[in-house]
Each structure stands twice: as C-alpha cells, then as structure tokens.
N, C-alpha and C positions, 0 to 999 in steps of 0.2 A: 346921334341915336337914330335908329332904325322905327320909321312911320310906320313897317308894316305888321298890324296886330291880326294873332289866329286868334280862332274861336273853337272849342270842341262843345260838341251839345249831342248827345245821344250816340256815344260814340263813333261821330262826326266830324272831321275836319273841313274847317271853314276858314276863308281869309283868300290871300289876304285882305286886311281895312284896314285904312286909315283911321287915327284916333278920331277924327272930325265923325265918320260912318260909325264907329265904334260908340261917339258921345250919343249919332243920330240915334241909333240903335237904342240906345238905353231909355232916351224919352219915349220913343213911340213903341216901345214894348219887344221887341223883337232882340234885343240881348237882353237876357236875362240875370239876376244876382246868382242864379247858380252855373250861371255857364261857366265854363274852363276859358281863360285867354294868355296869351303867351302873345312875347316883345321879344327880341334877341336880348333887350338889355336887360331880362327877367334872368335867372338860373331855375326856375321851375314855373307850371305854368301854376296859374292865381286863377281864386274862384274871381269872376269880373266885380261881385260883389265887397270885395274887399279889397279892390282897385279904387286909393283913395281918387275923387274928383270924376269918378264916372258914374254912381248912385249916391245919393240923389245929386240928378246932372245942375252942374253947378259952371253958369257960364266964365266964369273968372278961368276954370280947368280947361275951357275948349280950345284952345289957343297952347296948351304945356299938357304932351299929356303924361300923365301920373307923374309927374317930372318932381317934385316932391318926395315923391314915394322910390320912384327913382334915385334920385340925389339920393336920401337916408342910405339908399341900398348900398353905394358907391363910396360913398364916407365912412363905413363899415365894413367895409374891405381894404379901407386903406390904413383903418386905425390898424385891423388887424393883420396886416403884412409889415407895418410898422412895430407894434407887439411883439411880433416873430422874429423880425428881425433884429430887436436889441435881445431878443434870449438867445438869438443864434451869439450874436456879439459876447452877452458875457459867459456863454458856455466857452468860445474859443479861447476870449481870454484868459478861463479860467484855466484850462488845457495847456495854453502856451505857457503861464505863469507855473502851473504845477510841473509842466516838463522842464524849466528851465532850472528850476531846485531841485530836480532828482539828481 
C-alpha cells in the first residue's frame, strides 16, 4: 500500500503525508475531521474524520494506517468479484445447458 496521504481543505490540495504526519496532524490540530484525504488504496477521497484510527488518535493505529478500514475495503471487493463471478458461471451454464436441448 501506498504511504502517500492528500489532504483537500478549502479547496486545496495538500500532500503528499505520510500516515505518521497525517496521525501528527490530527493531534496538534492542523488536520482536521472535516478535511477531505485520499490514499491510492481509497476509491474516493474520505472526510479524514471517518478515517477509522486517525480521530481520536489512537497510538495502537500509528504504526497501520487505517489498515483496518482498508482491509474491510479489500475483502469486499473480493466477496463481490467472487459473487459475480459464480452468476457469471450459472448464467453460462444455463445458456450452454438450454442450447444443448434446442
């Protein structure tokens, strides 16, 4: 995963930070819960305040960041390509089964 986090604040682009600056940020007030931040391993960017492990900074997160939140993201991508692809499966079957009786 990619260490480097943007920041948008007043429609601003900021970054890039490391999650370490990113965590700094959050204690000493200078990211804020309503800022915008973005990770490549994000698909949209996230208000930073509901960037679990970044408010309220919680040193167990400084070290993974939002990896957690991450991970969920990534596990729900795979159920649903997985999903996808057994309906792809019983459509063809169905298809090859129904053309082999015509």
């Amino acid at each position: 995963m990619s260490d480097e986090w943007h920041i948008i604040r007043s429609n601003q682009k900021l970054g890039p930070y490391t999650w370490e600056e990113l965590c700094r940020g959050a204690r000493d007030g200078t990211v804020q819960r309503n800022d915008w931040v973005w990770n490549r391993a994000l698909r949209e960017w996230l208000l930073a305040g509901h960037l679990p492990g970044l408010f309220p900074f919680d040193e167990a997160f400084a070290s993974r960041p939002g990896q957690e939140y991450l991970a969920r993201r990534r596990k729900k991508r795979w159920v649903v390509a997985i999903v996808l692809g057994l309906i792809a499966l019983v459509v063809a079957a169905s298809l090859l089964l129904g053309a082999g009786s015509a």
